[in-house]
N, C-alpha and C positions, 0 to 999 in steps of 0.2 A: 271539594265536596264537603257537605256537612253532615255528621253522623252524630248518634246518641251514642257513645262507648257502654259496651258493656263492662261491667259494675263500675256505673260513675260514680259519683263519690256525693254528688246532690243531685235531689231534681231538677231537671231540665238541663241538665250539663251539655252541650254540645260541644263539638269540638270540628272546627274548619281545618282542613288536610288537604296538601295537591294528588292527585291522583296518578301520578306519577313520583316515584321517589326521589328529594329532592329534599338533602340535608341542612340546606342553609335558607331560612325566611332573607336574608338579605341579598340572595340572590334573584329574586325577584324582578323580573322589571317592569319598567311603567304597566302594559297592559295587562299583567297578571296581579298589580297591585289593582287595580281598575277591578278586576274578577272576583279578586279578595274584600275587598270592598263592598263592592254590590250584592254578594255572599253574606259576609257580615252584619249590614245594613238588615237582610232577608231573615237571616235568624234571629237577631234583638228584636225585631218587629213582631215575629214568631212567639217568641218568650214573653213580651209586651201583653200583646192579645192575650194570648193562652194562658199565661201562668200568673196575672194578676196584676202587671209593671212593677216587679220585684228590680231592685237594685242587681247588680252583677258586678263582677269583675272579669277584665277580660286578662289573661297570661299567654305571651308568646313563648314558645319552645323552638328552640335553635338548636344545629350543632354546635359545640363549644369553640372559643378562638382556636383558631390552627387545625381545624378538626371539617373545614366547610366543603371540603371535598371528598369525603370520605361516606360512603353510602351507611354507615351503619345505623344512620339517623334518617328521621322524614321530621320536616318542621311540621310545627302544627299550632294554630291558635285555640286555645278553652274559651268556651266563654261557661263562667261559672253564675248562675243566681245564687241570689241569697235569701232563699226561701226557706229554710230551717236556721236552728240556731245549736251548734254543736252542745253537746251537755255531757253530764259524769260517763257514759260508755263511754263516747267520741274521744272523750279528753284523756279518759284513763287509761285506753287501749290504744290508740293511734288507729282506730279503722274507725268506716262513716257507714252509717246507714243512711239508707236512702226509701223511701217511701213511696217512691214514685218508679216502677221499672222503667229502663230505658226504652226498650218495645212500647209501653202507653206513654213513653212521651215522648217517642217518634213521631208516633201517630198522631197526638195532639199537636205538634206542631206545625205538620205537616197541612192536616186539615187547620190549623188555624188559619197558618201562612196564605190557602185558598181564599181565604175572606178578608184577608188584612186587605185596609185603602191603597189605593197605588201612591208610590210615594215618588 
């Protein structure tokens, strides 16, 4: 599933998660990478449309080596844009503002994602 976290750290943060707990992204196989995917593909499209084709970075989370069986984790993929530009708060304090709530940009991507071409 894809979700907007509450207090992301930029706007339009999303973040891809199985819906089921499920500590290690490398246990994956073929047809849930296929799901992840197709997911993925759905929300860079999203963010495309909606937020202006801002650059992003995407960051996978895993559990750590030797740690892949152990539920305390849920992998999960960020995809982060780079729509602001951190400045003297951001840098002096270690915490990020965000201008944009996660709720309005659910919504906008979600209505975006409705109009985006099929791909």
């Amino acid at each position: 599933m894809a979700v907007a976290p509450f207090a992301s750290r930029v706007p339009y943060e999303t973040w891809i998660t199985p819906r089921a707990s499920r500590p290690s992204f490398a246990s994956l196989g073929d047809a849930e990478v296929r799901e992840v995917a197709d997911l993925l593909r759905d929300v860079v499209a999203a963010i495309r449309y909606g937020a202006g084709d801002p650059d992003y970075n995407l960051v996978i989370h895993s559990a750590p080596a030797g740690e892949e069986s152990k539920p305390f984790f849920v992998w999960h993929l960020r995809v982060l844009p780079r729509i602001v530009t951190p400045a003297g708060f951001e840098l002096g304090s270690g915490m990020s503002i965000n201008c944009v709530a996660p709720e309005a940009a659910a919504i906008r991507l979600r209505e975006t994602l409705a109009r985006v071409p099929a791909h």
